[in-house]
PDB file of N, CA, C and O in Angstrom, chain B, residues numbered from 101:
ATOM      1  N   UNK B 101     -27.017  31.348 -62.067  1.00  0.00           N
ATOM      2  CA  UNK B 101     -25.979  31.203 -63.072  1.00  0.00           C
ATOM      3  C   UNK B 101     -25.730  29.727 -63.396  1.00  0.00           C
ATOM      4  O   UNK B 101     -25.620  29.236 -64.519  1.00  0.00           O
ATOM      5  N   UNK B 102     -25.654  29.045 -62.089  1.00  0.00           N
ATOM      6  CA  UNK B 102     -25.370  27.399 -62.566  1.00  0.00           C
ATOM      7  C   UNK B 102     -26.448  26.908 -63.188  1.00  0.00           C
ATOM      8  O   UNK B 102     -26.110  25.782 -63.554  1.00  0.00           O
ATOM      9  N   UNK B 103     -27.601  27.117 -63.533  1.00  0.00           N
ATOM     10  CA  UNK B 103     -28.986  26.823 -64.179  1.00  0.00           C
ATOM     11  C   UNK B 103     -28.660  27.151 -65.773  1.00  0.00           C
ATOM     12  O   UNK B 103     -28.962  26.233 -66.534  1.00  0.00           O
ATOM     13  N   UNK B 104     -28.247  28.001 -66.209  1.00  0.00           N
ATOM     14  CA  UNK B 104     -27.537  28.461 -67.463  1.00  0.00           C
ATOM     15  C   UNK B 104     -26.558  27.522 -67.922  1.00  0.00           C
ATOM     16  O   UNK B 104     -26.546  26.803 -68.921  1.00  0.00           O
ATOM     17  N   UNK B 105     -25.648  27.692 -66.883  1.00  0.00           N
ATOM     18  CA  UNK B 105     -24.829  26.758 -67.944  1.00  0.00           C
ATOM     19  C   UNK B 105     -24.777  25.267 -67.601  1.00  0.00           C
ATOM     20  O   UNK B 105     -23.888  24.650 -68.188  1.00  0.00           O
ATOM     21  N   UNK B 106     -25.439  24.670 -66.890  1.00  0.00           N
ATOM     22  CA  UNK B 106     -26.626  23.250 -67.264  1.00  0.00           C
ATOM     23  C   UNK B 106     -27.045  23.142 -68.631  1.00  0.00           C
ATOM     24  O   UNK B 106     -26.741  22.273 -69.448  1.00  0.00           O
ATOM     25  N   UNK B 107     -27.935  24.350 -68.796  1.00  0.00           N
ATOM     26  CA  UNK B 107     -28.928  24.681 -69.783  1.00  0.00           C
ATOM     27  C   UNK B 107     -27.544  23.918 -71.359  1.00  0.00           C
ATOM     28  O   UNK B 107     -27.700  22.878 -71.999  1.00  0.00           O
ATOM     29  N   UNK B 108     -26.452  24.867 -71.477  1.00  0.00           N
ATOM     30  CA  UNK B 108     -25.932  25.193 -72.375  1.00  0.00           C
ATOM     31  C   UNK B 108     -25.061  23.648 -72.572  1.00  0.00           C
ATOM     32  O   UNK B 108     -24.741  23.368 -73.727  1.00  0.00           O
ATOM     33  N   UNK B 109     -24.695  22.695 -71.490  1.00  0.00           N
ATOM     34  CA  UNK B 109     -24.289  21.679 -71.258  1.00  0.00           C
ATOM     35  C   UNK B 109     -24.978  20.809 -72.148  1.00  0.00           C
ATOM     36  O   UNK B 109     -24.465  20.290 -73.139  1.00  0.00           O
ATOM     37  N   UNK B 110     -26.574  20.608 -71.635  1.00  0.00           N
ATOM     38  CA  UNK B 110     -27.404  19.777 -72.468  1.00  0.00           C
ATOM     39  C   UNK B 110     -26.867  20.160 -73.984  1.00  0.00           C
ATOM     40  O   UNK B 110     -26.395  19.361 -74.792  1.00  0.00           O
ATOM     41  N   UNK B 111     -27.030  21.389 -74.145  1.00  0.00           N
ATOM     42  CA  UNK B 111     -27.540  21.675 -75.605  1.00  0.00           C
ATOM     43  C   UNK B 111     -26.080  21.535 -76.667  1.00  0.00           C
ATOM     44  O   UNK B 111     -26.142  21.268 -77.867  1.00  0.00           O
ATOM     45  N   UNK B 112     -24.985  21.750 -75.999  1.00  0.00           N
ATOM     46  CA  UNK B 112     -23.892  20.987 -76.418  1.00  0.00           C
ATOM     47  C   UNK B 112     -23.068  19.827 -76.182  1.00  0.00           C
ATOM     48  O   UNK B 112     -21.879  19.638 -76.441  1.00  0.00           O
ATOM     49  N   UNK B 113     -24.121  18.925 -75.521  1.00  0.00           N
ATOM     50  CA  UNK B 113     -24.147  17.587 -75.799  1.00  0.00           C
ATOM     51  C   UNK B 113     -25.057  17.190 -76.930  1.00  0.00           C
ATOM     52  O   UNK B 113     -24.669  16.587 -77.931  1.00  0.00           O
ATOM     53  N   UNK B 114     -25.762  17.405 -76.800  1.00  0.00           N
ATOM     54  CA  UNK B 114     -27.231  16.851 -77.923  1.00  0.00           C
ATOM     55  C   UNK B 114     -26.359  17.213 -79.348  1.00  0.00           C
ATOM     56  O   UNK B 114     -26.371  16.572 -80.399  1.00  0.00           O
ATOM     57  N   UNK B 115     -25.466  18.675 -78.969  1.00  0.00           N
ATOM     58  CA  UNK B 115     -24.985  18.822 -80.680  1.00  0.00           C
ATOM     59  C   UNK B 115     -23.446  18.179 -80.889  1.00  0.00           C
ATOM     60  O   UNK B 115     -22.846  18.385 -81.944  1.00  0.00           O
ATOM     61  N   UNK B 116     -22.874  17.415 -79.849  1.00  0.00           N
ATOM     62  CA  UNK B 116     -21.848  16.657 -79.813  1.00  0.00           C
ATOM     63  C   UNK B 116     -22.453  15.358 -80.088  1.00  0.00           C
ATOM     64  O   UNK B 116     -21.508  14.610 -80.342  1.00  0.00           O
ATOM     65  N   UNK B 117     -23.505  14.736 -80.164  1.00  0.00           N
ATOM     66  CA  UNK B 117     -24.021  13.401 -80.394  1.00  0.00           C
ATOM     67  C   UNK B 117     -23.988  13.270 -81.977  1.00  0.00           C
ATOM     68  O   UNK B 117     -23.461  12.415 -82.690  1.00  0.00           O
ATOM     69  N   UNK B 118     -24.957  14.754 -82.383  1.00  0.00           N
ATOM     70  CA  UNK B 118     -25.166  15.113 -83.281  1.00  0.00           C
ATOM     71  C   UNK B 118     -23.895  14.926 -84.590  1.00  0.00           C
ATOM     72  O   UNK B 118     -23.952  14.213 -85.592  1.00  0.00           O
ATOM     73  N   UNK B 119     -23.013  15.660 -84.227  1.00  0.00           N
ATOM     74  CA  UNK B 119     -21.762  15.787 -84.798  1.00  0.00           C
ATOM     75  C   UNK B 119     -21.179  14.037 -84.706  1.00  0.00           C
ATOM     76  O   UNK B 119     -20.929  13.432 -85.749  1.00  0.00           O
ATOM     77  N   UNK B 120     -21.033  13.437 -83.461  1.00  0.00           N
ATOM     78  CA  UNK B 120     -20.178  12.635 -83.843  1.00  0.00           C
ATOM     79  C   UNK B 120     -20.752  11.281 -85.049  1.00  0.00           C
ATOM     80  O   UNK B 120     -20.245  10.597 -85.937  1.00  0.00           O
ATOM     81  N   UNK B 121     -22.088  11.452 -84.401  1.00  0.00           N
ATOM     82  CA  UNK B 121     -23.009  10.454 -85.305  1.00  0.00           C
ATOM     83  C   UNK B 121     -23.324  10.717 -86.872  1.00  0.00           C
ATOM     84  O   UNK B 121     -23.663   9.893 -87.722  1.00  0.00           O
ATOM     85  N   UNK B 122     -23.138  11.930 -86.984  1.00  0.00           N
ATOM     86  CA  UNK B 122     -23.019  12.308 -88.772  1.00  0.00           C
ATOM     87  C   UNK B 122     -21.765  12.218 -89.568  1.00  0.00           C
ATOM     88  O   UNK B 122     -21.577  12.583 -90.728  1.00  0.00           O
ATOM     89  N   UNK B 123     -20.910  11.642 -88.694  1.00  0.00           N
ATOM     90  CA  UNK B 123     -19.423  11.264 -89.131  1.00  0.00           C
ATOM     91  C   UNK B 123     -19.699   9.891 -89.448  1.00  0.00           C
ATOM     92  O   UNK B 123     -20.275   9.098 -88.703  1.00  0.00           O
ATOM     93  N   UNK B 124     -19.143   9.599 -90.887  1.00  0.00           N
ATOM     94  CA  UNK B 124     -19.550   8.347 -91.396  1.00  0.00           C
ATOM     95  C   UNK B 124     -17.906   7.418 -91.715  1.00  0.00           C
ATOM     96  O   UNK B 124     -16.918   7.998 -92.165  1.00  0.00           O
ATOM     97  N   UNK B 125     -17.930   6.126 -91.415  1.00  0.00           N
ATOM     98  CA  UNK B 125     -16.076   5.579 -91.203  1.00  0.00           C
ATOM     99  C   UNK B 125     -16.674   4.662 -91.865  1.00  0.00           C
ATOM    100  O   UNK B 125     -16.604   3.612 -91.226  1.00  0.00           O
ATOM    101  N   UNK B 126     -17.399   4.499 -93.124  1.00  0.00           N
ATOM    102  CA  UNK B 126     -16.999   3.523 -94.544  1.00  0.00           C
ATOM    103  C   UNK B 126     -17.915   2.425 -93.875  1.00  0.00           C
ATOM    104  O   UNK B 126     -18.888   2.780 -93.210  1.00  0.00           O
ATOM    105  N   UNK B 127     -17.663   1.329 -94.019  1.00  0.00           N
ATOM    106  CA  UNK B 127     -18.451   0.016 -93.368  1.00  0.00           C
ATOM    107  C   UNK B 127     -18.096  -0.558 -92.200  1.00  0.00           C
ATOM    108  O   UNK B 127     -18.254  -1.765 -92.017  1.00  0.00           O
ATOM    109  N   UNK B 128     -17.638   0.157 -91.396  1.00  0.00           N
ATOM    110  CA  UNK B 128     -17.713  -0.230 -90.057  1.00  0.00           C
ATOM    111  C   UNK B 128     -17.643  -1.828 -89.809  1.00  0.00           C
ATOM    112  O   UNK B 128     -17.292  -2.117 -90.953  1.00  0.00           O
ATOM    113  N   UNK B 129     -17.684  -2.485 -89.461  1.00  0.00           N
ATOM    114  CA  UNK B 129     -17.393  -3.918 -88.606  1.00  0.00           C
ATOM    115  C   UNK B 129     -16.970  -4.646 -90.324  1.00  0.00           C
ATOM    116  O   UNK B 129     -16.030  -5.440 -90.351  1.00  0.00           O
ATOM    117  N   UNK B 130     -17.725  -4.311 -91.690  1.00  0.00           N
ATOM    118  CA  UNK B 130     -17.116  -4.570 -92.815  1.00  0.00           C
ATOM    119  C   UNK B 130     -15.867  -5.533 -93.025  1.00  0.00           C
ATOM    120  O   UNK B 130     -15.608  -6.723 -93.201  1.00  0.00           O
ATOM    121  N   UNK B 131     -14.952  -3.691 -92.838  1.00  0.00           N
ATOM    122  CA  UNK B 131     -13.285  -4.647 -92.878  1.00  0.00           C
ATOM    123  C   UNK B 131     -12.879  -5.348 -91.787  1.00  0.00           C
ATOM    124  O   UNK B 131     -11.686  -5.642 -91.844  1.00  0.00           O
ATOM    125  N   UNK B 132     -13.267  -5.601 -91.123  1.00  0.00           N
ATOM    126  CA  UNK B 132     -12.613  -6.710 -89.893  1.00  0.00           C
ATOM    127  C   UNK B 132     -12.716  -7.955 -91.145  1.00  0.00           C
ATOM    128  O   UNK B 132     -11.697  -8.628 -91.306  1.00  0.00           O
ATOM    129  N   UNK B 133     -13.295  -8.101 -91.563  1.00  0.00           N
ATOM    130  CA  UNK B 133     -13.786  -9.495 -92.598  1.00  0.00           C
ATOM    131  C   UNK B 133     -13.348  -9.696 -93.954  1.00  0.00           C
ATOM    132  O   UNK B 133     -13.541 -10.668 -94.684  1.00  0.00           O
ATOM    133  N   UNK B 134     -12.629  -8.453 -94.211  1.00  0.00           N
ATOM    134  CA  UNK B 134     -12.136  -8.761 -95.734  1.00  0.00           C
ATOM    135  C   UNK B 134     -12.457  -7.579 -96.474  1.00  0.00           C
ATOM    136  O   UNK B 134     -11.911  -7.447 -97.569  1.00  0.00           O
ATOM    137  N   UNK B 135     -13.445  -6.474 -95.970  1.00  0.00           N
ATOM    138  CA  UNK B 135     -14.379  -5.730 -96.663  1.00  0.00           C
ATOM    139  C   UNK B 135     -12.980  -4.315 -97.517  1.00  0.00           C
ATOM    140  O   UNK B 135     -11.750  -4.260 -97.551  1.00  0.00           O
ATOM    141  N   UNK B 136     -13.990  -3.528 -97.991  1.00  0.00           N
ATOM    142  CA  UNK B 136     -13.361  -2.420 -98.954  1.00  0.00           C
ATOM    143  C   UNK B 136     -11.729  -2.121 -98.333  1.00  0.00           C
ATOM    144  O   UNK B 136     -11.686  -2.254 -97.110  1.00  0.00           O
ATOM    145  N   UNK B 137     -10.802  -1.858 -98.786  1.00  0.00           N
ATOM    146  CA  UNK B 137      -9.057  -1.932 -98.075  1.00  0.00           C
ATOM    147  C   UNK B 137      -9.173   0.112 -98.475  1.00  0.00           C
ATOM    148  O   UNK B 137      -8.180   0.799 -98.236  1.00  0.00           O
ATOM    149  N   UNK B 138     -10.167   0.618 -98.923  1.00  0.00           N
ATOM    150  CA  UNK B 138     -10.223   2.246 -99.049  1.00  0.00           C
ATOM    151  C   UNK B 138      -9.922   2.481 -97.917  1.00  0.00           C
ATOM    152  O   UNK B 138     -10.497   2.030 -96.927  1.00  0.00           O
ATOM    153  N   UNK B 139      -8.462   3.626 -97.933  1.00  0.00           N
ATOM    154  CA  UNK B 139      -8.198   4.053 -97.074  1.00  0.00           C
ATOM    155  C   UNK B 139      -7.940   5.600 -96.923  1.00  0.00           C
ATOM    156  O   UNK B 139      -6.820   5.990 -97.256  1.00  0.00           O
ATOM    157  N   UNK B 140      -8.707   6.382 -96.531  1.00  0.00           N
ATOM    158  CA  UNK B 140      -8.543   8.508 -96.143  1.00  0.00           C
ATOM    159  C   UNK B 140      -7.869   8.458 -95.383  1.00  0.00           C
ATOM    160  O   UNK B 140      -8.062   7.989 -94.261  1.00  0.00           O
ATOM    161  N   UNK B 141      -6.597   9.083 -95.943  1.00  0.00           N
ATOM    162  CA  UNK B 141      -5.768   9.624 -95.285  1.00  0.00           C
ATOM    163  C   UNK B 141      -5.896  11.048 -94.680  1.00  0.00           C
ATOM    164  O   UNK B 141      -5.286  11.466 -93.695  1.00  0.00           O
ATOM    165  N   UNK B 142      -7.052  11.911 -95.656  1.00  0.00           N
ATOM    166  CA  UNK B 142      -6.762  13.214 -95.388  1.00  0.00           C
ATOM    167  C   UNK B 142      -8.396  14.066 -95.358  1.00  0.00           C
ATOM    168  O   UNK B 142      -9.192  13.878 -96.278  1.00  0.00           O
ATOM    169  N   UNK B 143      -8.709  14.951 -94.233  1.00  0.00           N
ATOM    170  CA  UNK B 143      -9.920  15.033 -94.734  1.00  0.00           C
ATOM    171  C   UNK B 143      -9.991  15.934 -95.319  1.00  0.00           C
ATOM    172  O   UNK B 143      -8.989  16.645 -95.243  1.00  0.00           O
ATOM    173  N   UNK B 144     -11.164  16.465 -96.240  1.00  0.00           N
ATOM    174  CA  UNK B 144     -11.623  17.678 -96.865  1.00  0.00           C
ATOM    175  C   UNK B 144     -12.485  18.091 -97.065  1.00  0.00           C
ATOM    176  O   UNK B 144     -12.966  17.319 -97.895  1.00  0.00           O
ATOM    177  N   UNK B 145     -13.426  19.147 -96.851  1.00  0.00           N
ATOM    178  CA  UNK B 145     -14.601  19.539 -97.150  1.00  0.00           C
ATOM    179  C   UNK B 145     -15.349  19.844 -95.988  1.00  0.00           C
ATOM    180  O   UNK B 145     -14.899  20.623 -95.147  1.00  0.00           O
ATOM    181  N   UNK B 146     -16.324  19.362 -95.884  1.00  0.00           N
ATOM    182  CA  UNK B 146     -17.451  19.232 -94.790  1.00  0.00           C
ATOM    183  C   UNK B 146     -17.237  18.093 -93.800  1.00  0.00           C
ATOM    184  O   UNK B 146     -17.723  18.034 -92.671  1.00  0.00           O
ATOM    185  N   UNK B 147     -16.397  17.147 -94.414  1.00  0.00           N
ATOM    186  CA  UNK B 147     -16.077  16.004 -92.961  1.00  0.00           C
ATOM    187  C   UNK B 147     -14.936  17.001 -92.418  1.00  0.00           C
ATOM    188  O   UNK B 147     -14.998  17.107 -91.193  1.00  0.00           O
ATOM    189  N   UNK B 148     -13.949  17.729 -92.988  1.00  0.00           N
ATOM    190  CA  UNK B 148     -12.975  18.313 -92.101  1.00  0.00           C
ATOM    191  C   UNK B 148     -13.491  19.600 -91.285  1.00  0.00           C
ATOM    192  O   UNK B 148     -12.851  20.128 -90.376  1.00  0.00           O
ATOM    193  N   UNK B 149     -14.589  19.967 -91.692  1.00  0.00           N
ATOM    194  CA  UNK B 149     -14.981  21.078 -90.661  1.00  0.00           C
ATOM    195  C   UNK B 149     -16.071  20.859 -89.659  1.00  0.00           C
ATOM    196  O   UNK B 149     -16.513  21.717 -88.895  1.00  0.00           O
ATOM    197  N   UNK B 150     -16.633  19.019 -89.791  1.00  0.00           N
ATOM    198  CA  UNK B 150     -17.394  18.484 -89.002  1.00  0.00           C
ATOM    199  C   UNK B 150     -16.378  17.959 -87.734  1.00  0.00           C
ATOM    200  O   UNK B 150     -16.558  17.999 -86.517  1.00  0.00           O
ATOM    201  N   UNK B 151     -15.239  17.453 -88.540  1.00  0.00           N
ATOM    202  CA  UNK B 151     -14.143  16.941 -87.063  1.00  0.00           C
ATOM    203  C   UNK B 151     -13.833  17.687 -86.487  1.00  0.00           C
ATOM    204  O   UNK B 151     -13.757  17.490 -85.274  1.00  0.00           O
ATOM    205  N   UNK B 152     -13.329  19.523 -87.291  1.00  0.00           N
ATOM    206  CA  UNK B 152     -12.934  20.365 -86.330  1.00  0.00           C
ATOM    207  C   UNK B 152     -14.282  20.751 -84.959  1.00  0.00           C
ATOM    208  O   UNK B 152     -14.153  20.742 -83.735  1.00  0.00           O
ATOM    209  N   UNK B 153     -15.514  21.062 -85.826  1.00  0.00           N
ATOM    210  CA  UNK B 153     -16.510  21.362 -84.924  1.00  0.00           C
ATOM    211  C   UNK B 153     -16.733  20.543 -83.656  1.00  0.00           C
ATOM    212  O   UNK B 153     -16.907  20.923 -82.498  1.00  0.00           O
ATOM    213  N   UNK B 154     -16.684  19.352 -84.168  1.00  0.00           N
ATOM    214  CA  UNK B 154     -16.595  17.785 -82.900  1.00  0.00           C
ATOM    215  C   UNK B 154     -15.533  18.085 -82.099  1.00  0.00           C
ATOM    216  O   UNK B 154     -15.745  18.110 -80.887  1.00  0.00           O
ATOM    217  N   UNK B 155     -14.205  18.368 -82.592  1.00  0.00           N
ATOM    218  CA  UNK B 155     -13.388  19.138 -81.336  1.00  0.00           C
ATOM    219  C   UNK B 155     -13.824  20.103 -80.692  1.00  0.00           C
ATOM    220  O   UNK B 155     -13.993  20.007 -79.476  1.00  0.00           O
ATOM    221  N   UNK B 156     -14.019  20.913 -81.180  1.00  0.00           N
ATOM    222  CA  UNK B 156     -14.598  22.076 -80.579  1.00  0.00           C
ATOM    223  C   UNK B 156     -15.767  21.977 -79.438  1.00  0.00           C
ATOM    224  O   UNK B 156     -15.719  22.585 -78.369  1.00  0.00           O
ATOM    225  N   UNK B 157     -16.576  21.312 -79.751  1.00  0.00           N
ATOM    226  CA  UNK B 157     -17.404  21.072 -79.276  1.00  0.00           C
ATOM    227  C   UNK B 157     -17.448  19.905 -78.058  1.00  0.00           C
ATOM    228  O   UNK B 157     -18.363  19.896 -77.235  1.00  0.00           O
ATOM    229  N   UNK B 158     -16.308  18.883 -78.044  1.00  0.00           N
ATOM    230  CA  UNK B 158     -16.015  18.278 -77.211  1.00  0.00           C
ATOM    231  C   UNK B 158     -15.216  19.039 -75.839  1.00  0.00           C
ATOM    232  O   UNK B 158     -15.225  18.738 -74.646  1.00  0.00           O
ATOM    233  N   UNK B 159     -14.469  20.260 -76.665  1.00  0.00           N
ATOM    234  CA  UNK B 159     -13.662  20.913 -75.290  1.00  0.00           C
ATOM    235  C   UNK B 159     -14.581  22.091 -74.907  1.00  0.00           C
ATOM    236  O   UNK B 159     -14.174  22.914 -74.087  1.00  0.00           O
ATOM    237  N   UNK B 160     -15.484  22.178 -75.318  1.00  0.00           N
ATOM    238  CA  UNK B 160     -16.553  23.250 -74.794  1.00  0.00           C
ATOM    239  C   UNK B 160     -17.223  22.153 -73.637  1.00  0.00           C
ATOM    240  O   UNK B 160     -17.114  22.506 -72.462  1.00  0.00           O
ATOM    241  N   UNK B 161     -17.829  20.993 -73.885  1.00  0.00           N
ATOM    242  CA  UNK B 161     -18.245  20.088 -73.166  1.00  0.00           C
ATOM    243  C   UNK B 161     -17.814  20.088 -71.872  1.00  0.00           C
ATOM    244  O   UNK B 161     -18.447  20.089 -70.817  1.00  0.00           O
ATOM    245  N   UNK B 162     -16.294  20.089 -72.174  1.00  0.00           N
ATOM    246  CA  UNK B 162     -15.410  19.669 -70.754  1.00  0.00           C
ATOM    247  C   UNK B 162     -15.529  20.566 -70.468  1.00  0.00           C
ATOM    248  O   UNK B 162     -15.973  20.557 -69.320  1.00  0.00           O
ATOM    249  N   UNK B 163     -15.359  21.795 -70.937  1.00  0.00           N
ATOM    250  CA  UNK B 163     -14.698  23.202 -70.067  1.00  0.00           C
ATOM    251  C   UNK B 163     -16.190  23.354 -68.832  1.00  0.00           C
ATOM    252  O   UNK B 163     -16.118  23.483 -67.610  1.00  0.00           O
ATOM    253  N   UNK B 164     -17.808  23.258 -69.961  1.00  0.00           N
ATOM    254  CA  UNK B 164     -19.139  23.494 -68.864  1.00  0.00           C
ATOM    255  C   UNK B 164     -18.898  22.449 -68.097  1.00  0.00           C
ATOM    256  O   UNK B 164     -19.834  22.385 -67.301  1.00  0.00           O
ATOM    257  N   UNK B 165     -18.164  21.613 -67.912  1.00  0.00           N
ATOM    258  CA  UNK B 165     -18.383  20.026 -66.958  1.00  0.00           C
ATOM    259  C   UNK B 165     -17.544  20.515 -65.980  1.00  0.00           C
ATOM    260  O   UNK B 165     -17.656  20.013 -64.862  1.00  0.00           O
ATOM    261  N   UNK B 166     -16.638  21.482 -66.175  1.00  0.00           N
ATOM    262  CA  UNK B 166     -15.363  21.622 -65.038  1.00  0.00           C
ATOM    263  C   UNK B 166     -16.665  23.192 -64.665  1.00  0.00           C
ATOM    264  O   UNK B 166     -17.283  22.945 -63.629  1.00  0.00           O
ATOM    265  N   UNK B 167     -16.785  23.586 -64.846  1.00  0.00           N
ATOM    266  CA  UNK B 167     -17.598  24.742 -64.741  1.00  0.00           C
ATOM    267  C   UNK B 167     -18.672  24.365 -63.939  1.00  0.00           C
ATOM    268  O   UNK B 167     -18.834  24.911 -62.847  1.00  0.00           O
ATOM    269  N   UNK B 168     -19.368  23.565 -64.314  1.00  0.00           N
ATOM    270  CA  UNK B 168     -20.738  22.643 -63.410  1.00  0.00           C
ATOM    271  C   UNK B 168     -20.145  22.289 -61.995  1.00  0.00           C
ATOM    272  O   UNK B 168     -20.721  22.740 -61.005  1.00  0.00           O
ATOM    273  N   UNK B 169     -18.920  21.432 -61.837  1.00  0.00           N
ATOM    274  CA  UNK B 169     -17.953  20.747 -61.228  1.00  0.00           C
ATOM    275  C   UNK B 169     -17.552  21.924 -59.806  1.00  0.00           C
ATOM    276  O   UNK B 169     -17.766  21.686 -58.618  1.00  0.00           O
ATOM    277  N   UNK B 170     -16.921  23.209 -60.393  1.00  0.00           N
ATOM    278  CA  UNK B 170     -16.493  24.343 -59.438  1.00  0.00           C
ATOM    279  C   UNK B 170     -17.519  24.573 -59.058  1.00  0.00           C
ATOM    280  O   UNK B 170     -17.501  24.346 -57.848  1.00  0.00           O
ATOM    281  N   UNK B 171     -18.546  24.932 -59.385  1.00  0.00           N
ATOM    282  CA  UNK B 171     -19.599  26.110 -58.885  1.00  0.00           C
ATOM    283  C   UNK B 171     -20.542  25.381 -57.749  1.00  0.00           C
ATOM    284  O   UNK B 171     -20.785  26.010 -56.719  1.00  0.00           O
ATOM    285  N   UNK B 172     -21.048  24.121 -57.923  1.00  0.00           N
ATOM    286  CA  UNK B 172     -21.233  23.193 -56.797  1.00  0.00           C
ATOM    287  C   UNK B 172     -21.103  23.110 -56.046  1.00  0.00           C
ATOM    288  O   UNK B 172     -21.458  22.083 -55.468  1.00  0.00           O
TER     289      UNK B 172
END
């Protein structure tokens, strides 16, 4: 059983990398310097169901890590 959900650990990490790295925050190091003052307040669309999934997917993370953690 602990071989499984290893298994499922990897594979929702790789899609938590996935997720957080397809989240895009404008020009990055940019505005420290002066760059674009655009500011989202609110999300919508496909970035708001990419952040929910990134949650999701972050407390699935923890829950197999506490799961990995007991069964040991």
């Amino acid at each position: 059983m602990i071989f499984w959900i290893k298994i499922a650990q990897i594979v929702v990490a790789i899609l938590l990398m996935v997720a957080i790295l397809m989240q895009n925050r404008g020009t990055g190091l940019g505005n420290v310097f002066g760059g674009s003052g655009g500011v989202y307040l609110t999300k919508r669309g496909l970035e708001k169901k990419l952040f929910i999934a990134t949650i999701i997917l972050a407390a699935l993370f923890l829950f197999l890590s506490l799961a990995v953690f007991f069964e040991a």
